[in-house]
N, C-alpha and C positions, 0 to 999 in steps of 0.2 A: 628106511632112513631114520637114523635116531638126530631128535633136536633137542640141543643141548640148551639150558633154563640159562639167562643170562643174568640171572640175578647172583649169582657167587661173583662174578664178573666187577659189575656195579658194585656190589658190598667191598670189594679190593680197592677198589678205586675212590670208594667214599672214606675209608678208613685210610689210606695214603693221605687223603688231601687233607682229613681230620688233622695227622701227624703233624702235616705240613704248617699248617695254619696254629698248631701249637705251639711248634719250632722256632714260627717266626715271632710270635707275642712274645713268648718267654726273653726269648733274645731283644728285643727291644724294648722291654721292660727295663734288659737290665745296662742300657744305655744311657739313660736318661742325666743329664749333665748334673754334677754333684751341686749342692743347693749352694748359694755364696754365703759365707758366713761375715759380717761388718758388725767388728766387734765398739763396742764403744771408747774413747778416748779420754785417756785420765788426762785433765787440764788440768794443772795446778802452781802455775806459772803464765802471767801476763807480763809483757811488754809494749810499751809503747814508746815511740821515739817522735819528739818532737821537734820540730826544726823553724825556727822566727823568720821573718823579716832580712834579718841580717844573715842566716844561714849558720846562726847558734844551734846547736844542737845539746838537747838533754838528753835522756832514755830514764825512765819511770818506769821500776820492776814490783809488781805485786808477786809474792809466792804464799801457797797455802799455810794457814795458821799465822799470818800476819798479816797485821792491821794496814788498810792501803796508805800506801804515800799521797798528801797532797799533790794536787798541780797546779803549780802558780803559774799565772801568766801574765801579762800587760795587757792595758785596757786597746784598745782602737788598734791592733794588732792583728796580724794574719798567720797562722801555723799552718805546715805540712806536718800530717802525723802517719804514722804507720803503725797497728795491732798486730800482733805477735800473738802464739798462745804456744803451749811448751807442756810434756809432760816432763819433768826433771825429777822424779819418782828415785832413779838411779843419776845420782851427783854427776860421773864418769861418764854417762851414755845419755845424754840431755836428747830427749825426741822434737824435734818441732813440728809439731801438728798444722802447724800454718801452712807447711808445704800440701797435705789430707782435703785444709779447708778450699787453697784454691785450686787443688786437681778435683774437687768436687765442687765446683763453684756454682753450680744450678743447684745443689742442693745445701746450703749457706749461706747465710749472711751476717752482715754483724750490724748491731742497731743501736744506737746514741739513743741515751734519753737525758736531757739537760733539765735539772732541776733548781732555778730559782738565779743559775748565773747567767749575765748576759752577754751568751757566746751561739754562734750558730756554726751547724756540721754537715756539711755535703761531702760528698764523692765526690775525688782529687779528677784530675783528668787523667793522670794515669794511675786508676786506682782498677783491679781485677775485673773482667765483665764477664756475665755468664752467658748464656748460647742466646738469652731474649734481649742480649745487648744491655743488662742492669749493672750497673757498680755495686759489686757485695762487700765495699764501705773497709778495706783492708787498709787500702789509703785513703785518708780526708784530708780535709781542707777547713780547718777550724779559724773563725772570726767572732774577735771579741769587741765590745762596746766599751762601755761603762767599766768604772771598778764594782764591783760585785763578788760575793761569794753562795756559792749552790756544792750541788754535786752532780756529776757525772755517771750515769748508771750503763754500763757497758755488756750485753748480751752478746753471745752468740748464739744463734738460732741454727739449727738441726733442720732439716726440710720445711723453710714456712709456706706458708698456703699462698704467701704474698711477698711481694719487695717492697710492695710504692705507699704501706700505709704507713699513720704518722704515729702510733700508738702501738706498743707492744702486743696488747690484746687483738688485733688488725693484723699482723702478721701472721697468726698462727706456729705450726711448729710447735717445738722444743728447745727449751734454752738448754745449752751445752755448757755454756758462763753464763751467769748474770754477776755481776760487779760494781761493787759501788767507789769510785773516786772525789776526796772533796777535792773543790774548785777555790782557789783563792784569784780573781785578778785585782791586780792594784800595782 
């Protein structure tokens, strides 16, 4: 009786599954979902539309390379405002990025910094919320005192670290705008 060595056997069999297991890395290598690419956004146009008391409405346009427009307002007064951002790069094909900021509203906000006039800026009631239930400040609710004059410094921020602080350096992020408006009320 001849007994045949079962090691050719095993050696087919290690080198099959060798193949196998190569076959299948290689191929799910090349699976792997394409990286997202989020390019950044030319802003070079702000709007803001402001609406009184009486349901006057103005709209205050900054575009890049010129000097901001005042905004006058009345003293002991209440505004509805709404911020706009705009790349208008091409005249004929105006992008509004506003649509960007709130399909992306967890990762966005916009941030009032009032210097020197006596006005204060909350979140409208129906101003954008993000998933933690925060107003990201698209629509406000602007009240004024006194006649006074200051300026108004307008950020957008890029993913902050925070919503609820009262200070730009508190927030964290990236400013996407920062923007200065003077304030005249009287």
């Amino acid at each position: 009786m001849k007994i045949q060595s079962k090691e050719p056997i095993l050696m087919h069999w290690f080198k099959s599954i060798t193949v196998i297991l190569l076959i299948i890395i290689t191929t799910n290598c090349d699976k792997q979902p394409p990286e997202e690419i989020n390019e950044e956004e030319v802003i070079n146009r702000v709007t803001l539309v402001l609406s009184d008391d009486t349901n006057q409405s103005e709209t205050i346009t900054w575009n890049l390379g010129e000097n901001s427009p005042t905004i006058n307002l009345s003293p002991n007064s209440t505004y509805q405002a709404t911020v706009s951002f705009y790349d208008a790069t091409d005249p004929t094909d105006i992008d509004n990025i506003t649509t960007e900021v709130i399909n992306e509203s967890d990762e966005h906000f916009v941030f009032y910094e009032v210097a020197t006039a006596a006005m204060s800026i909350a979140s409208a009631s129906n101003d954008i919320i993000d998933t933690q239930g925060i107003g990201i400040n698209i629509k406000t609710q602007w009240t004024t005192s006194s006649a006074s004059q200051g300026t108004l410094r307008i950020y957008l921020i890029h993913e902050p670290s925070s919503k609820t602080g009262s200070t730009r350096s508190a927030l964290g992020g990236a400013s996407d705008v920062e923007l200065d408006f003077p304030i005249i009320i009287q």
